[in-house]
C-alpha positions as CSV (number, residue, x, y, z in Angstrom):
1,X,-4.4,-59.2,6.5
2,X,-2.7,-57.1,3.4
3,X,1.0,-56.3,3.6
4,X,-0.1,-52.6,4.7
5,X,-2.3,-53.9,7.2
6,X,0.8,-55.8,8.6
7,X,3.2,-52.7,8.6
8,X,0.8,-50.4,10.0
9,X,0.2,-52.6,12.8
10,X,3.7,-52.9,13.6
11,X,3.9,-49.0,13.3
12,X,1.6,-49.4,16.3
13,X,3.7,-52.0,18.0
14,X,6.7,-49.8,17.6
15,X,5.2,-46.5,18.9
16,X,3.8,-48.4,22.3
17,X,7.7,-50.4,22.6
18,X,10.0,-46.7,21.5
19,X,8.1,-43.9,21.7
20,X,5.7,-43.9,25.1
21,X,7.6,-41.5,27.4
22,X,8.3,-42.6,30.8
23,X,6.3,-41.0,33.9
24,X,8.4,-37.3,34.8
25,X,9.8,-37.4,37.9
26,X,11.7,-34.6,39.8
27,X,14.9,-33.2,38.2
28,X,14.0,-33.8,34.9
29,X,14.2,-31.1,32.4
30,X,10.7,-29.6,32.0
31,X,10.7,-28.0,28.5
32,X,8.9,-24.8,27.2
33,X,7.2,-27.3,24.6
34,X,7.4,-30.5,22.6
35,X,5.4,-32.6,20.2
36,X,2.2,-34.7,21.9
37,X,1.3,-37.9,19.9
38,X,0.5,-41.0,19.6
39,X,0.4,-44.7,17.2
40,X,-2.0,-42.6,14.7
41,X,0.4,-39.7,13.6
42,X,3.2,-42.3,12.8
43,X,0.3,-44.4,11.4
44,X,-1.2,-41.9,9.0
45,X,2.8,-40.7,8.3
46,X,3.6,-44.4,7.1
47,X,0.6,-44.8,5.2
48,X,1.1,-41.9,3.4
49,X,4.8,-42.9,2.7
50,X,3.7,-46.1,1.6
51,X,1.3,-44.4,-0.9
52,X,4.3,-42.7,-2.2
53,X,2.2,-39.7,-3.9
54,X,4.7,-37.4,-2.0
55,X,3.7,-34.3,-2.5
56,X,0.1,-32.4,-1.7
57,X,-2.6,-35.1,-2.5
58,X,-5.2,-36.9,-0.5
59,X,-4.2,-36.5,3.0
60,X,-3.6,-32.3,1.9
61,X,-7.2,-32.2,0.6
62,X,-8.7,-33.6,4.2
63,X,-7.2,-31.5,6.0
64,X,-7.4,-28.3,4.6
65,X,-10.9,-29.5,4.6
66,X,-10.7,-30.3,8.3
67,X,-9.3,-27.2,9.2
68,X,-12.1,-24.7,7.1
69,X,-14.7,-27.2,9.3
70,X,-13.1,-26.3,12.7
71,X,-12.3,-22.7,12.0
72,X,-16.1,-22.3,10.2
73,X,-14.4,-20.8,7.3
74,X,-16.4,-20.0,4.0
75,X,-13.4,-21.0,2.1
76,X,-10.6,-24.2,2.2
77,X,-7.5,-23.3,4.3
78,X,-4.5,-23.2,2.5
79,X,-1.6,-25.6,3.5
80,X,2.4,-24.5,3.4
81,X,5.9,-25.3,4.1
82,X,6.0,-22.9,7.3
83,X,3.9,-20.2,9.4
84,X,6.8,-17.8,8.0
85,X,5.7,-18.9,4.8
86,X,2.2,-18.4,5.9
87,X,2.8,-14.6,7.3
88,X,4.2,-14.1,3.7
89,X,1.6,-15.7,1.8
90,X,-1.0,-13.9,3.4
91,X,0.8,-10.6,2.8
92,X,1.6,-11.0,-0.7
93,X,-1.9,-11.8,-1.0
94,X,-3.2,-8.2,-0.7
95,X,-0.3,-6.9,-2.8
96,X,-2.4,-8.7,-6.2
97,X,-3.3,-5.8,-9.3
98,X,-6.7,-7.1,-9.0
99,X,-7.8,-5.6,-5.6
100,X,-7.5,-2.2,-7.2
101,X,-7.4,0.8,-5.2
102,X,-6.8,-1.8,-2.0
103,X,-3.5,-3.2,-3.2
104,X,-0.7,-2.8,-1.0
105,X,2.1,-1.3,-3.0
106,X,5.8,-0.5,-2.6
107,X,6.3,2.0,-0.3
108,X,2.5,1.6,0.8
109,X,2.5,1.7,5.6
110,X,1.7,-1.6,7.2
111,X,1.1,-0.7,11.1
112,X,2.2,-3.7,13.7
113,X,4.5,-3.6,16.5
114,X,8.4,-4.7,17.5
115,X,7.4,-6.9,19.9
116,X,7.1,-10.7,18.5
117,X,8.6,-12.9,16.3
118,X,10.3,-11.2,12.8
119,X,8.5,-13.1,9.9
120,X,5.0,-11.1,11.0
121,X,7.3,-7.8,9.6
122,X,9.8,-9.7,7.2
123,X,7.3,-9.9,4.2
124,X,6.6,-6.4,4.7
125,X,10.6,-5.3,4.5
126,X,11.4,-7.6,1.8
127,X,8.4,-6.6,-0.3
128,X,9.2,-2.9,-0.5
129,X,6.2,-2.1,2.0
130,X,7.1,0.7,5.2
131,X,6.7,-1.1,8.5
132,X,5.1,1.4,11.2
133,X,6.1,0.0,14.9
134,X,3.4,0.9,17.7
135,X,3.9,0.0,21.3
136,X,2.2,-2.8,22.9
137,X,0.7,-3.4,26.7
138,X,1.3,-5.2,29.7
139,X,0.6,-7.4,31.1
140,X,-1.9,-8.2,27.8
141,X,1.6,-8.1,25.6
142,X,-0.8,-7.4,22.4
143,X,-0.9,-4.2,20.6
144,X,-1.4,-0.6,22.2
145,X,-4.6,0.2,20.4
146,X,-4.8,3.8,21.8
147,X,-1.8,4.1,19.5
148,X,-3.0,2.9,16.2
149,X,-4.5,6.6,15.3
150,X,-1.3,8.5,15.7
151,X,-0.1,5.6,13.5
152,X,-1.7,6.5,10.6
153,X,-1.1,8.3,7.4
154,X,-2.8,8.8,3.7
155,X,0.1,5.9,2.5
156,X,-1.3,3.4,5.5
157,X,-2.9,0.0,3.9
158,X,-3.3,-2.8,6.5
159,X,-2.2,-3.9,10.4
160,X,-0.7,-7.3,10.6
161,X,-0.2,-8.7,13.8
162,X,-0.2,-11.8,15.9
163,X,-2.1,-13.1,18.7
164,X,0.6,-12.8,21.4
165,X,1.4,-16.4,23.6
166,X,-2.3,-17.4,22.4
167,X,-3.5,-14.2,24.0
168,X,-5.8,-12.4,21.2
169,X,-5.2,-8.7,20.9
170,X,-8.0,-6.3,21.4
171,X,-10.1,-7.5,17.6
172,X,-12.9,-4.9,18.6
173,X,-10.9,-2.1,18.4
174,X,-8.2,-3.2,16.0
175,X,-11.2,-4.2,13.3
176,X,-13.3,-1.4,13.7
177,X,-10.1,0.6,13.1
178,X,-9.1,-1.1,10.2
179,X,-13.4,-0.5,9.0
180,X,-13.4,3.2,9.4
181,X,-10.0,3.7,7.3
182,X,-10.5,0.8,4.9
183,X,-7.6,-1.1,6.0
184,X,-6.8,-4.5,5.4
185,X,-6.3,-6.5,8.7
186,X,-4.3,-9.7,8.8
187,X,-4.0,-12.3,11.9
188,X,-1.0,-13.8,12.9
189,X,-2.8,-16.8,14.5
190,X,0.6,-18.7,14.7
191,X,0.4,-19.0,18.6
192,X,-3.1,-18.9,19.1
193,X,-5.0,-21.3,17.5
194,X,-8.0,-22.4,18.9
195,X,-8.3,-19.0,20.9
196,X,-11.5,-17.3,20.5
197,X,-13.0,-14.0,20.8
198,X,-16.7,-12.2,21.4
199,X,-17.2,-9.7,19.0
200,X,-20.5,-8.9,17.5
201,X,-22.1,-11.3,19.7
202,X,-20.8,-14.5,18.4
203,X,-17.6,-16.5,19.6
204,X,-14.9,-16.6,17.1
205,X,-12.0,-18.2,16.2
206,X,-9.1,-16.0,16.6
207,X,-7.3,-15.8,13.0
208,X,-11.0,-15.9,11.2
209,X,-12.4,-12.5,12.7
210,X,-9.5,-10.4,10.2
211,X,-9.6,-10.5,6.1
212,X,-7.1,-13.2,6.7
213,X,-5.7,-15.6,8.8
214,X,-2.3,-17.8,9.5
215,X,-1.1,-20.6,11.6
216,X,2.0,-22.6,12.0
217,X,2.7,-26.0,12.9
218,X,6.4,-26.4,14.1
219,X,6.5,-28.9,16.4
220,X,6.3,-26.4,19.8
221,X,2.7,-24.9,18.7
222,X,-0.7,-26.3,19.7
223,X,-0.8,-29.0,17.4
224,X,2.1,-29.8,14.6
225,X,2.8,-31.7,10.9
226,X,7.1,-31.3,11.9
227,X,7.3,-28.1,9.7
228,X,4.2,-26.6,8.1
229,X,1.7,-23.7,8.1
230,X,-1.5,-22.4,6.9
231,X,-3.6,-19.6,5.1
232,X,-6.9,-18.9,5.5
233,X,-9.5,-16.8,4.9
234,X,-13.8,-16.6,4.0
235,X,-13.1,-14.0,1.3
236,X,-13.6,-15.9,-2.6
237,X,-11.0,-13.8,-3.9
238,X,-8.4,-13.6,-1.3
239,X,-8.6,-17.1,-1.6
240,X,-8.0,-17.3,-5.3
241,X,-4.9,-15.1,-5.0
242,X,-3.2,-16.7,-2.0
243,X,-4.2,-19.9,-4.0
244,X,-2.0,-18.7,-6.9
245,X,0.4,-17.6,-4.9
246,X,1.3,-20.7,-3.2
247,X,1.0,-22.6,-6.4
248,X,3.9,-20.8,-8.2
249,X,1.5,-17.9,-9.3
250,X,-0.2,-20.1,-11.8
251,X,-3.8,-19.3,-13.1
252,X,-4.9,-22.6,-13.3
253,X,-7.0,-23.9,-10.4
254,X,-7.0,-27.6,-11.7
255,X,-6.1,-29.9,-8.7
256,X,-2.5,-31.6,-8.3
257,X,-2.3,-34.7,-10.6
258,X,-5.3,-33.5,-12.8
259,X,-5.7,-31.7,-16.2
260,X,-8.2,-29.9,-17.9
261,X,-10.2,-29.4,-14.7
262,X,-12.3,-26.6,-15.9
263,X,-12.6,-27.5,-19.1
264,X,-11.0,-24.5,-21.0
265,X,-7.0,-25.3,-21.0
266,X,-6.5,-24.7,-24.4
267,X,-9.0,-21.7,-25.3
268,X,-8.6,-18.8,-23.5
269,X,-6.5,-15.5,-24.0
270,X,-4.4,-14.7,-21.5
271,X,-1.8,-11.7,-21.5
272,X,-0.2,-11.4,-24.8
273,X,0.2,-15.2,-25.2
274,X,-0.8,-17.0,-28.1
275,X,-5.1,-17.4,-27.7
276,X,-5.4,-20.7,-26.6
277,X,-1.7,-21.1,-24.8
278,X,-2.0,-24.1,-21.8
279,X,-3.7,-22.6,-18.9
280,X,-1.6,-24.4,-16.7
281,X,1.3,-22.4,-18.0
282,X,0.1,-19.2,-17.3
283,X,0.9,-17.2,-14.7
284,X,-1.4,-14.2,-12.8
285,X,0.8,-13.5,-10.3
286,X,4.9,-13.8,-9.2
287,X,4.5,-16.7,-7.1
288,X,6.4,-19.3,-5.0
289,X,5.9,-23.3,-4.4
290,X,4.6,-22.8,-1.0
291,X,3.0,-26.4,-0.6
292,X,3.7,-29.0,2.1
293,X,4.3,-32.9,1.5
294,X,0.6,-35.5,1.8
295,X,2.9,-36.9,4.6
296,X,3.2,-34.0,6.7
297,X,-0.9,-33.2,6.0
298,X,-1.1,-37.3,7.5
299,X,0.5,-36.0,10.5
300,X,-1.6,-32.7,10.7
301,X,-4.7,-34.6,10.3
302,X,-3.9,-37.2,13.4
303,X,-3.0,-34.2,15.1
304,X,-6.4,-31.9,14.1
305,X,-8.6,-34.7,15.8
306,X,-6.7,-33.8,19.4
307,X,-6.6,-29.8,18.8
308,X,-9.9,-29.1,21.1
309,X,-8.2,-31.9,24.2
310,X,-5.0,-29.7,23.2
311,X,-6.3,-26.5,24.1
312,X,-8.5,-27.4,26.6
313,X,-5.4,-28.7,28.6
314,X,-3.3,-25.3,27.4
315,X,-6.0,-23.3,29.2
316,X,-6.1,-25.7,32.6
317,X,-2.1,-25.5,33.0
318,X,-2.2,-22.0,32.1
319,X,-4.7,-21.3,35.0
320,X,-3.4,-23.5,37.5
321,X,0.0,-21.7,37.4
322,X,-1.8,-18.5,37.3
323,X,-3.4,-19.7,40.6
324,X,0.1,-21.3,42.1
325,X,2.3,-17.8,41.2
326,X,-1.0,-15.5,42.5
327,X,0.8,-15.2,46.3
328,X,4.3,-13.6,43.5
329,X,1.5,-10.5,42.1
330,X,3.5,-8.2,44.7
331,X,7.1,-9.0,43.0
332,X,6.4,-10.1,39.3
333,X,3.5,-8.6,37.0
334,X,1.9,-11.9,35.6
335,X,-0.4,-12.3,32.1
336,X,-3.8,-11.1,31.7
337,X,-6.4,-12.2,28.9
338,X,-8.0,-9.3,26.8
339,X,-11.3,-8.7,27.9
340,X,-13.5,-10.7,25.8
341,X,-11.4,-13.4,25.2
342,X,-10.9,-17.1,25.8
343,X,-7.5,-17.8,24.8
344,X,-5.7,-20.9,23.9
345,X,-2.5,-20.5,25.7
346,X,0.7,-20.6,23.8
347,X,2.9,-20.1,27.2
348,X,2.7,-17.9,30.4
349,X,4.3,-14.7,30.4
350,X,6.1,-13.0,33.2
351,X,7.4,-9.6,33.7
352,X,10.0,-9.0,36.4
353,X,10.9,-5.5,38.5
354,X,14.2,-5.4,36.6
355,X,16.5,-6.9,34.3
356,X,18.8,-8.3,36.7
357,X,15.9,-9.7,38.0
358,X,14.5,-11.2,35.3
359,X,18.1,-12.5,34.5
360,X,18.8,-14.0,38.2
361,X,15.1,-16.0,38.0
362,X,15.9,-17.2,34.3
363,X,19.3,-18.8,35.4
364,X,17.6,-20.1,38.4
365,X,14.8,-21.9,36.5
366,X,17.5,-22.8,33.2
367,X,19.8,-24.1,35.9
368,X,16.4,-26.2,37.4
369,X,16.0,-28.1,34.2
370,X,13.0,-25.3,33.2
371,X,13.4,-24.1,30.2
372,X,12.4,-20.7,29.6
373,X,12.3,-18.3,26.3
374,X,12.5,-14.3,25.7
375,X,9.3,-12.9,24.0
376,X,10.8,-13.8,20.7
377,X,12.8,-10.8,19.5
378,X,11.8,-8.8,21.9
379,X,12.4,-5.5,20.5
380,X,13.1,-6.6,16.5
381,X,14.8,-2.7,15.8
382,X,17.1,-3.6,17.8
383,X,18.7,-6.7,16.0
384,X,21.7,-6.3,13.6
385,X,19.2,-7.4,10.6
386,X,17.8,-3.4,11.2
387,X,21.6,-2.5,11.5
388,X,21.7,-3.4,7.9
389,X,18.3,-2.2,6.7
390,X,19.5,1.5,8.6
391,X,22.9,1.1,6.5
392,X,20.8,0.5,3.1
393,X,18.0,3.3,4.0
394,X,14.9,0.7,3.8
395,X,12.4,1.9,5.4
396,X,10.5,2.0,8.5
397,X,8.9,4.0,10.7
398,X,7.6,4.6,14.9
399,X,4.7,5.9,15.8
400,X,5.2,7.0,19.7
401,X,7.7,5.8,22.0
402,X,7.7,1.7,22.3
403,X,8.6,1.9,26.3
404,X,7.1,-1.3,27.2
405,X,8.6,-2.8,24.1
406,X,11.6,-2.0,25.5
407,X,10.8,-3.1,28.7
408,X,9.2,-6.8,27.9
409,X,13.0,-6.7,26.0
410,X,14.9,-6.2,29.5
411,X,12.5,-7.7,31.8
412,X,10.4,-10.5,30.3
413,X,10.4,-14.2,29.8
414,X,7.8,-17.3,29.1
415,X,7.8,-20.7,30.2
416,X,5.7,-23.7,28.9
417,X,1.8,-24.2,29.2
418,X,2.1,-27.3,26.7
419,X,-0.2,-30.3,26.7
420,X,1.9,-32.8,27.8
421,X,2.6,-31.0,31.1
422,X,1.5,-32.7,34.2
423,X,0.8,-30.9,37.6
424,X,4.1,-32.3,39.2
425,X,5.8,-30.5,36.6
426,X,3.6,-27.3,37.1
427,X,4.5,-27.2,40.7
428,X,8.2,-28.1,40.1
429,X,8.2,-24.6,38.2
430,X,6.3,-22.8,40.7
431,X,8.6,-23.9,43.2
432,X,11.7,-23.0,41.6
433,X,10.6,-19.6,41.0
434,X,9.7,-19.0,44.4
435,X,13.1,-20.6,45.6
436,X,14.6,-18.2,43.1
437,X,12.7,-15.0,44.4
438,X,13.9,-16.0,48.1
């Protein structure tokens, strides 16, 4: 036996002696999420660090692989630092000079909604683009379509919106939308991967149906790599761009550790450089380094073989506290699935009859040990970062009133749906709320 083959196998003593969490019992805190592993993510991590490539290499490569294989994409996914930095990867992708009339410009419209979690709007604002906010429905939580028409105008160039608590929004009518007017459609997949939707006659992977598609993999989403993210798509050139992008905005496609890939470093003409300047200096685009480290891929890629056990148990404990809260459907409105749909459940949404409702069941459950979260910002116009955007004049714009954006704000919370829930824990939270609407 090798050195390695010694340390990895004490990896795997040390998970099964430290890291096996004892059986839950009552009274202990339930949380909305939290990472579900085993020996083979700290495994993979150590072998990886003992490699000591550090950045993207080897363990990047599989699973970008891994991921275009389970997602049947035409094209590699893209690994990054974050799902933020996904959202803004995939944005800044369709601002590139070469998608011509296409290109989302300064001062261009971008239609999504208030309701979620900022970074699906921040690359919009911070790039110069209008955000247009549009309502969204409950109990779905997803985008008001009936609203996107109003929405429009002759400076509108793509919808970006997310999949809301795993719940895919209405694709049929969002994407035939976005066909008619030539729109560009990107899907937030950051809480919904492994949800699928019917559309054309063919199951689909949410976050593939769109031009392009993102995912994140913080430690409370349906599978994780610590921090970390992911951009893909199954157009050629959308992947070149975000490609660039990600890679500081360089030209050069030659792999990490590897020159001269495609043969022509030294004798092409690029810009006004000198003919025959390095290739791997040049740059096509104002880019970022966007890239994650081989060690957090080694965790994705332990974690990638789970995903379909992952969602499979998302979607049981999502429907067996469905079925336990059913007898509540006279005092709470509970979540709905789009027609359509199979979703991979992020959490399970819950809108009360009032605030003070919603804020005497929240202590209850908090004061239980269940943890509980808002809808994310609930209503995002309403933070002080749009105090400060009002202040400097960026801009933005509604389309309609955003009533029930305003209401999921007031009287809305989610708790947990994650895998490592057991149905002890499931009917501890059932209890509690009905305790708490007694």
């Amino acid at each position: 036996m090798t050195t390695k083959d010694k340390i990895l196998e004490l990896v795997r003593q040390y998970y099964r002696e430290s890291h096996i969490k004892p059986e839950y019992k009552d009274g202990d805190r339930i949380p909305y999420a939290a990472r579900v592993y085993d020996e083979n993510e700290m495994v993979n991590l150590v072998d990886s660090a003992l490699e000591f490539w550090l950045t993207a290499g080897r363990w990047c490569d599989k699973f970008e692989k891994s991921l275009q294989d389970f997602l049947g994409l035409a094209c590699p996914a893209l690994l990054v630092n974050s799902g933020s930095s996904a959202n803004l990867l995939a944005f800044m992708t369709l601002t590139a000079p070469e998608l011509g009339d296409r290109q989302v410009r300064r001062g261009d419209e971008v239609i999504t909604v208030a309701c979620g979690f900022p970074t699906t709007v921040t690359p919009i604002i911070n790039y110069g683009a209008v955000p247009v906010f549009v309502d969204v429905t409950i109990p779905q939580y997803n985008v008001d379509v009936s609203a996107l028409e109003n929405a429009l105008s002759d400076k509108t160039k793509a919808v970006m919106l997310a999949h809301t608590l795993g719940n895919p929004f209405d694709l049929k009518a969002v994407k035939d939308f976005c066909d008619r007017h030539g729109l560009w459609l990107v899907e937030d997949n950051c809480d919904a991967l492994g949800s699928r939707y019917s559309i054309g006659g063919k199951e689909r992977y949410t976050g593939t149906i769109g031009d392009i598609g993102t995912s994140s993999f913080y430690p409370p989403h349906h599978m994780t790599m610590g921090e970390g993210g992911a951009v893909y798509t199954s157009n050629p050139q959308l992947y070149r761009i975000a490609k660039s992008f990600r890679d500081w905005g360089r030209d050069c496609v030659c792999p990490s550790g590897t020159d001269n890939f495609c043969k022509h470093r030294f004798d092409g003409q690029f810009g006004e450089l000198p003919k025959g300047y390095d290739h791997k200096y040049v740059y096509s685009h104002f880019g970022y380094n966007l890239k994650v480290t081989d060690m957090q891929a080694a965790v994705g890629c332990a974690q990638l073989e789970k995903l379909p056990s992952f969602v499979e148990k998302r979607k049981g404990n999502w429907k067996y506290l469905r079925d336990r809260l059913g007898q509540f459907e006279s005092k709470l409105i509970l979540p709905e699935a789009c027609p359509d749909s199979d979703p991979s459940w992020f959490g399970f949404m819950i809108t009360c009859g009032s605030g003070s409702d919603c804020a005497r069941i929240v202590s209850h459950l908090e004061g239980s040990g269940i943890q509980t979260r808002r809808l994310f910002a609930g209503n995002l116009m309403k933070h002080p970062c749009f105090d400060q955007m009002r202040k400097e004049g960026i801009g933005y714009r509604v389309s309609g009133s955003l009533d029930n954006t305003d209401r999921i704000m007031n009287d809305s919370f989610w708790v947990g749906v994650y895998p490592g829930m057991t149905e002890r824990m499931l009917d501890r939270m059932a209890e509690m709320m009905a305790e708490a609407l007694r």
